[in-house]
C-alpha positions in Angstrom: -14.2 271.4 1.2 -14.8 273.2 4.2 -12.2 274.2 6.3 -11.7 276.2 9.4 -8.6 276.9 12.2 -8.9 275.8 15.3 -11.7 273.9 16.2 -13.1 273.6 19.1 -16.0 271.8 20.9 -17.3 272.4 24.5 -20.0 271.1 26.3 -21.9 272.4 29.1 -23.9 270.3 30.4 -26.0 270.8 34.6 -26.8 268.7 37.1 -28.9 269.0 40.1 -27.0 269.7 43.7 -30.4 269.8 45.5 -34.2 270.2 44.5 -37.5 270.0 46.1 -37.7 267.7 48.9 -34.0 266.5 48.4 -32.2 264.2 51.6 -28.8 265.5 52.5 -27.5 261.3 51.5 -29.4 262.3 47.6 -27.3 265.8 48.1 -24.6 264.1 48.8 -24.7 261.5 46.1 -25.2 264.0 43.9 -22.0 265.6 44.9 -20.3 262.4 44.2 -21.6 261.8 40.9 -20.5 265.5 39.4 -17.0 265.0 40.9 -16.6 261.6 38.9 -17.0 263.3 36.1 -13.4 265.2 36.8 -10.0 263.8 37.3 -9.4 261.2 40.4 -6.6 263.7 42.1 -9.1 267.1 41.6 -8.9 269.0 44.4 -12.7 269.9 44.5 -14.2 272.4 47.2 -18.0 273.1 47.2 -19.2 274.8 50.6 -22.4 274.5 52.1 -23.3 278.2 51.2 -25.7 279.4 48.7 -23.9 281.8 45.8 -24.9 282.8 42.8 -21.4 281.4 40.9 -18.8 279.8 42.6 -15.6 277.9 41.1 -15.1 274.6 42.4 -11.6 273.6 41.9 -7.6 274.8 42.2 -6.7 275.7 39.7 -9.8 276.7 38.5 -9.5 275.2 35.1 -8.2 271.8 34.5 -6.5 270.1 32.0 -8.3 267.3 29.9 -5.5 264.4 29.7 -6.0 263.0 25.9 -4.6 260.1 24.6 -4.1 261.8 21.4 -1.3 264.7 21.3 -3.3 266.5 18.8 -5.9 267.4 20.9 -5.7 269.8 24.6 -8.5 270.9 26.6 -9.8 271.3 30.0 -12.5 270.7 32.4 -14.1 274.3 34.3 -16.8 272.9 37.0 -18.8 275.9 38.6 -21.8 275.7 41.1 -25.0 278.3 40.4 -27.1 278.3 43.4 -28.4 274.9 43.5 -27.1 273.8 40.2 -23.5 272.1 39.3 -21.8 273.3 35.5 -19.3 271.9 33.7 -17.6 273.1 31.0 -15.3 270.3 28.7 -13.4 272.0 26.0 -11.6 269.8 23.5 -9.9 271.5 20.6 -7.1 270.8 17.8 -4.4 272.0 19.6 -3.2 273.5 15.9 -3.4 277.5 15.7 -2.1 278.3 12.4 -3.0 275.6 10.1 -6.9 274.8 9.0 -8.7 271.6 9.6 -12.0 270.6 7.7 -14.9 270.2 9.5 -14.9 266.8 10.4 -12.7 267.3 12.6 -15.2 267.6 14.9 -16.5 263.9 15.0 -12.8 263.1 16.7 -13.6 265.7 19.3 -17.4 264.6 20.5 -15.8 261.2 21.2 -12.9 262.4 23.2 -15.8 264.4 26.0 -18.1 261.8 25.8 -15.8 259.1 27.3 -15.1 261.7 30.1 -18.5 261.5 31.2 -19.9 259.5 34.1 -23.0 257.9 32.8 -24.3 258.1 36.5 -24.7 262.0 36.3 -28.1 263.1 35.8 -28.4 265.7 33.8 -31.1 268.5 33.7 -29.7 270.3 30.1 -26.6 270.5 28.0 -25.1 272.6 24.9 -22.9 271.8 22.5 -20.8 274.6 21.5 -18.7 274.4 18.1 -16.0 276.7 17.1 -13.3 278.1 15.1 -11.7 280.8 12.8 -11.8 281.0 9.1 -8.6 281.5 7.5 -7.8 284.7 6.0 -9.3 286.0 2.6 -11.7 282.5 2.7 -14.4 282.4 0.0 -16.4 279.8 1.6 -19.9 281.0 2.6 -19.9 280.8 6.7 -23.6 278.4 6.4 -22.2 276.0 4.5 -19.3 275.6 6.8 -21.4 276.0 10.0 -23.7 273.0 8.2 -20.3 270.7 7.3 -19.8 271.1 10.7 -23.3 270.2 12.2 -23.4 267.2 10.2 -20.5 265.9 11.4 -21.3 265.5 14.9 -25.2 265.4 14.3 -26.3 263.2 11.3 -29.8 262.2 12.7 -31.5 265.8 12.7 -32.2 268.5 10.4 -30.5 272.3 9.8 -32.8 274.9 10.2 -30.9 277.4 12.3 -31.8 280.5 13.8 -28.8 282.9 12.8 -27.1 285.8 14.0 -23.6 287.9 14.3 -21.3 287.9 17.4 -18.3 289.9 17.6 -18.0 289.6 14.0 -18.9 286.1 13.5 -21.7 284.2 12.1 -23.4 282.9 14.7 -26.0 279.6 14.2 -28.5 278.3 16.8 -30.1 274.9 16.2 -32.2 273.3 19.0 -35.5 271.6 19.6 -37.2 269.5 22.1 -37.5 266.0 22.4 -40.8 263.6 22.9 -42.6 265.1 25.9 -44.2 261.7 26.5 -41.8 260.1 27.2 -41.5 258.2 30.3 -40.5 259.8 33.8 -37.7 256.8 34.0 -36.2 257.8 30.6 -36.2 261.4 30.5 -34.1 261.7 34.2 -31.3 259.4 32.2 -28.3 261.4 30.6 -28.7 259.2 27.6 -32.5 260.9 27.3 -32.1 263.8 27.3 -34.8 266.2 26.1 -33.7 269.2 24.1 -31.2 269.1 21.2 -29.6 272.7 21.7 -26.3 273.4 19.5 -24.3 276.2 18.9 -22.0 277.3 15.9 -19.9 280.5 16.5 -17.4 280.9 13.1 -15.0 284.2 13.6 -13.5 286.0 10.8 -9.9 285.7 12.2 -7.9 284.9 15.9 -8.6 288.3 17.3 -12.3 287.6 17.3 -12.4 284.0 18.4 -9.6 285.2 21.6 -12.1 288.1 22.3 -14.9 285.5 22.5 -12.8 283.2 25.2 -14.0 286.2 27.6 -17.8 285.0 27.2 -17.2 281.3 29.1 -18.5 282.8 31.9 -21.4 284.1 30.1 -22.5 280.8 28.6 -22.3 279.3 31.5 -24.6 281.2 33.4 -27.0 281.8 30.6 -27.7 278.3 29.2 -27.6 276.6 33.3 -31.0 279.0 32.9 -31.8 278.0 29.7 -31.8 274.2 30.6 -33.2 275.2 34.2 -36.7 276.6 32.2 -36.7 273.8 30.0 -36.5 271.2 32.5 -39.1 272.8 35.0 -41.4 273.0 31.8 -40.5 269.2 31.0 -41.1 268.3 35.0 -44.6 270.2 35.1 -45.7 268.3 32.1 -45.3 264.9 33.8 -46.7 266.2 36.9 -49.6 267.0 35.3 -49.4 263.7 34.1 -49.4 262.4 37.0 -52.1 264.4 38.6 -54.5 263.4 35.6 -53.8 259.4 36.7 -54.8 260.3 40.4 -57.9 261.8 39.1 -58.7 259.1 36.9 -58.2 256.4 39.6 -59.8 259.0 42.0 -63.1 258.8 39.9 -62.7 254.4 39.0 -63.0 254.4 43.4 -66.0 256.8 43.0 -68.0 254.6 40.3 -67.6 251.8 42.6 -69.6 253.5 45.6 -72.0 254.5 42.9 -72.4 251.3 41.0 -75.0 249.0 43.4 -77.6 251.5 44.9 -79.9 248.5 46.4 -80.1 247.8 50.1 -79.2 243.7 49.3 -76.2 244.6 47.0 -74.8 247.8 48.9 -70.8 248.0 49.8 -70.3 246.8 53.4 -69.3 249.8 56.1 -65.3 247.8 56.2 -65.2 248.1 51.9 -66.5 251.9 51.7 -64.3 252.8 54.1 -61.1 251.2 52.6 -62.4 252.7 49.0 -62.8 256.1 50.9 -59.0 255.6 52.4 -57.8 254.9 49.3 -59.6 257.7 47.7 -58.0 259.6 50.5 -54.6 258.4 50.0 -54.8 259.3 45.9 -55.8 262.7 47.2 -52.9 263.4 49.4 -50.4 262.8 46.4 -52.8 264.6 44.3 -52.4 267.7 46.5 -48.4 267.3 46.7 -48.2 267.1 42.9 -50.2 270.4 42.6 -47.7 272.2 44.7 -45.3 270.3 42.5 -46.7 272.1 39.7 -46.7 275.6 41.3 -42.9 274.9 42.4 -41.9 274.0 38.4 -43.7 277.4 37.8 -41.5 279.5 40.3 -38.3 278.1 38.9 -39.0 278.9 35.4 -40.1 282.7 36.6 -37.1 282.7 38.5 -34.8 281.4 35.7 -36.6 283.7 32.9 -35.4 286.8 34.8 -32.0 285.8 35.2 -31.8 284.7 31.9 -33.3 287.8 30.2 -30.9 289.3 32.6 -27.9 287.7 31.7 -28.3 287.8 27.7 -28.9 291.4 28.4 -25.5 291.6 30.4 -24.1 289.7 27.4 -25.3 292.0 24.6 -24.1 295.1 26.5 -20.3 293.7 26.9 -20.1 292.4 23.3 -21.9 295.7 22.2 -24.3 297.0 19.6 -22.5 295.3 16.1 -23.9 292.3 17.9 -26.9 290.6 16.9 -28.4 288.1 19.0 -31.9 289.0 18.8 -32.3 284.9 18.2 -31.3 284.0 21.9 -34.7 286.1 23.0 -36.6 283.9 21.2 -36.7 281.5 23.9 -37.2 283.8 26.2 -40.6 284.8 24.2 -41.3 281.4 24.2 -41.1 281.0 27.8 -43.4 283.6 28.7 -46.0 282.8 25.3 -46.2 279.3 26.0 -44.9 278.0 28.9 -45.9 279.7 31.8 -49.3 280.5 30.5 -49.8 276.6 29.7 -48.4 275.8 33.5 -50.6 278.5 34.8 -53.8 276.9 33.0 -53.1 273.1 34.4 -53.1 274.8 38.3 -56.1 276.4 37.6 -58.3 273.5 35.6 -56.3 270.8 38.4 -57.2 273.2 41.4 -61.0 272.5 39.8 -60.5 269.2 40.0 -58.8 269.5 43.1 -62.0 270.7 44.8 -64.3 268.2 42.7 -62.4 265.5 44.0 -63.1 267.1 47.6 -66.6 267.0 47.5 -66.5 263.4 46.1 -64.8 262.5 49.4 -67.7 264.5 51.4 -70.1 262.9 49.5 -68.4 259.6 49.7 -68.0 260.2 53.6 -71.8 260.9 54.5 -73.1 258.3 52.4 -70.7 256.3 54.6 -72.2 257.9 57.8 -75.3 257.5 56.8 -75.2 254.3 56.1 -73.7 253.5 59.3 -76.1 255.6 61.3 -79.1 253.5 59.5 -77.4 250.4 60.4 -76.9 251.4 64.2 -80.8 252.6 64.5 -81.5 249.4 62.8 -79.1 247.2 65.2 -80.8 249.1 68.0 -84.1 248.6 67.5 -83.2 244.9 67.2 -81.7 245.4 71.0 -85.2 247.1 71.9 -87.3 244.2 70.2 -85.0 241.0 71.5 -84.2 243.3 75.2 -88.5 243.3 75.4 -89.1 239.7 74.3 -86.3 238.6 76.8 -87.2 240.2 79.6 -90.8 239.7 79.0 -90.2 236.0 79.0 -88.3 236.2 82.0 -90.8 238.5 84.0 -93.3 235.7 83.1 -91.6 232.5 83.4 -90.5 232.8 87.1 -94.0 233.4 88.5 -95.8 231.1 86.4 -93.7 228.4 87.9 -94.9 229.4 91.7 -98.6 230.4 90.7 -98.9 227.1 88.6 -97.4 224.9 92.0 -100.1 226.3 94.0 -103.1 223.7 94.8 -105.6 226.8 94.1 -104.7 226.4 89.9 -106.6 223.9 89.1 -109.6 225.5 90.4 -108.9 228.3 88.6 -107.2 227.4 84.8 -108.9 224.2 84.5 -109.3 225.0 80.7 -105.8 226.0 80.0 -103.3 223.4 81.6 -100.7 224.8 79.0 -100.2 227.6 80.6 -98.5 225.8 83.7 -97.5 222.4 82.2 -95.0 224.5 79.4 -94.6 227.6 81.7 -91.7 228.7 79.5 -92.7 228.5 76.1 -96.1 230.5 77.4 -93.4 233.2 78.2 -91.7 232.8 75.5 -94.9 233.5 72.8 -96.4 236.7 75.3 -92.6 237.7 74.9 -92.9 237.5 71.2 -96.0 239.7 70.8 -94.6 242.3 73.5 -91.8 242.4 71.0 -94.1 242.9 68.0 -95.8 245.8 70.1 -92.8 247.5 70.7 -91.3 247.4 66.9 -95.0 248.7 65.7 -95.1 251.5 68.3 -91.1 252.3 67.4 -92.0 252.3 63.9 -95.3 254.5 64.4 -93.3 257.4 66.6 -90.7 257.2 63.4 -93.1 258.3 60.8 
């Protein structure tokens, strides 16, 4: 049986305050959301100011009100920069006597129904700990398993290990389905990385010591859970950005499609399919900044985490082995930012091919329109020449025909003055035919 003293569970989990493009009413309902999650009468007080830590309520640390007098606790909500913490600790509030392991499945309840399902959350870690009781045989892994598979019973144990102020320290975590949709994976419910830890002291002294580190934790897995998000955001950006390219080119193929004069797109169609293409493009150009953004906040985060875990080794000092926490760090720099990097550059390609199908798009526009305005024209010319031919004629036909002297001299072409009009009208006609065959001639 595996048993330990003391048990405890905390959570931290982080939630947004304000990102890109953020309204001060989405700041502000924010706000509200991370305050639900603490007593009603909390007296809560989060300036407008930018800090890099900044406690959030008097007193600072507040007590977790449990149904069940076996269990204390508390709540510790911080702010980092633009990010809200919280810290829920639930433990068996027994110091001397041991507890098995499952003990832990009555303290995952007991957090989770403190939580306001409305809080989005970007990361959270589940840390489990405790004491073993003095001169214990019991192999550390097994217990730090015992205890995993109490709370966890869905996923595997293959934990990265290490030692921390004389403890055994076990690291389990892995991410979730990156294609998943953008509606599931901004739920609390969905969230996208399974990270626990197990810290198991060999007596009080240790597990007291390692109170000191809250602080610690706190700042180092808010960046840890910052990196992973921005990683999980730039992947369904680039998403994203491949559907605007896709619909992008199905606009394109339809320009393309009917080349001859009787089946081209009218002017009005190409230019909604060019407006269309255009307004694609715009969101296609915001979700590549998008991109570059999710790239600075993981740099950002990567220093200040290396930093922080380097702060953390130096205060715990050199019996310490937590070589295992620089493994995401590694991976980080191996594979994410080189993959982000990668998707600007091949989407900044596309970025430019889409470009030039809008030029393209756009003169085949103009000159279709220009073709259809010489045409138009020269069917102004023709019809202007035929009109005013016919009028130049018809008037003076009239008077010359109503003069005695015609008959002496068009005796063989009474047509002329008995249908004055339609004589016009058929000169007009072949003035019009000269004029298209001489406008045509000076074209070629």
């Amino acid at each position: 049986m595996s048993d330990l003293i003391y048990p405890t569970l905390d959570l931290f989990l982080y939630a947004l305050k304000t990102s890109l493009n953020t309204t001060d009413a989405e700041t502000q309902k924010n706000k509200a959301a991370f305050l639900a999650q603490l007593p009603p009468d909390t007296q809560f007080n989060d300036p407008d100011i930018e800090t890099e830590y900044l406690e959030l309520t008097h007193p600072v640390q507040i007590d977790l009100n449990s149904n069940k007098k076996t269990l204390g606790g508390y709540y510790y909500p911080v702010r980092l920069n633009d990010t809200y913490g919280l810290q829920i600790d639930c433990s068996i509030n027994n110091q001397t006597e041991t507890q098995p392991a499952k003990s832990f499945t009555i303290l995952k309840p007991e957090i989770e129904q403190q939580l306001n399902k409305e809080l989005v959350t970007i990361g959270k870690t589940w840390l489990l700990s405790g004491w073993l009781p003095e001169n214990s045989s019991q192999n550390p892994e097994d217990i730090a398993k015992d205890c995993y598979y109490a709370l966890f019973k869905d996923t595997y144990w293959q934990p990265e290990k290490g030692t921390f102020l004389e403890g055994k320290v076990f690291e389990i975590w892995r991410s979730g389905n990156i294609n998943q949709s953008r509606e599931k994976v901004t739920t609390p419910s969905n969230n996208h990385e399974h990270h626990v830890i197990i810290t198991l002291y060999p007596h009080r002294e240790s597990a007291e010591k390692a109170a000191e580190f809250y602080k610690d934790w706190m700042g180092l897995f808010c960046y840890r859970s910052k990196i992973s998000w921005a990683y999980w955001q730039s992947r369904l950006v680039k998403e994203s950005l491949l559907n605007h390219y896709k619909q992008i080119e199905e606009n394109r193929k339809i320009t393309n499609i009917n080349n001859s004069w009787q089946e081209k797109q009218s002017i009005a169609n190409s230019r909604k399919i060019l407006n269309n293409i255009d307004n694609i493009l715009q969101q296609y150009t915001i979700d590549l900044l998008n991109l570059s953004f999710q790239k600075q906040i993981i740099e950002i985060n990567l220093s200040n985490y290396q930093l922080r875990l380097a702060l953390i080794q130096e205060k715990a000092g050199q019996n310490n082995q937590l070589d295992f926490l620089e493994k995401f760090s590694v991976l980080a720099n191996k594979k994410y930012l080189p993959q982000i990097t990668k998707d600007i550059e091949n989407m900044q390609l596309g970025l430019q091919l889409l470009e030039d199908t809008i030029n393209a798009t756009r003169s085949r526009i103009e000159v279709e329109k220009a073709e259809r305005d010489r045409k138009f024209q020269e069917l102004v010319a023709v019809a202007g020449s035929v009109i005013a031919t016919t009028s130049l004629l018809q008037s003076p036909a009239k008077d010359f025909c109503g003069k005695e002297s015609r008959k002496d001299i068009f005796p063989k072409i009474p047509y002329f003055c008995d249908y004055p009009f339609s004589f016009s009208l058929i000169v007009g006609i072949i003035v019009g035919f000269i004029v298209w065959w001489l406008r045509k001639r000076l074209r070629s």
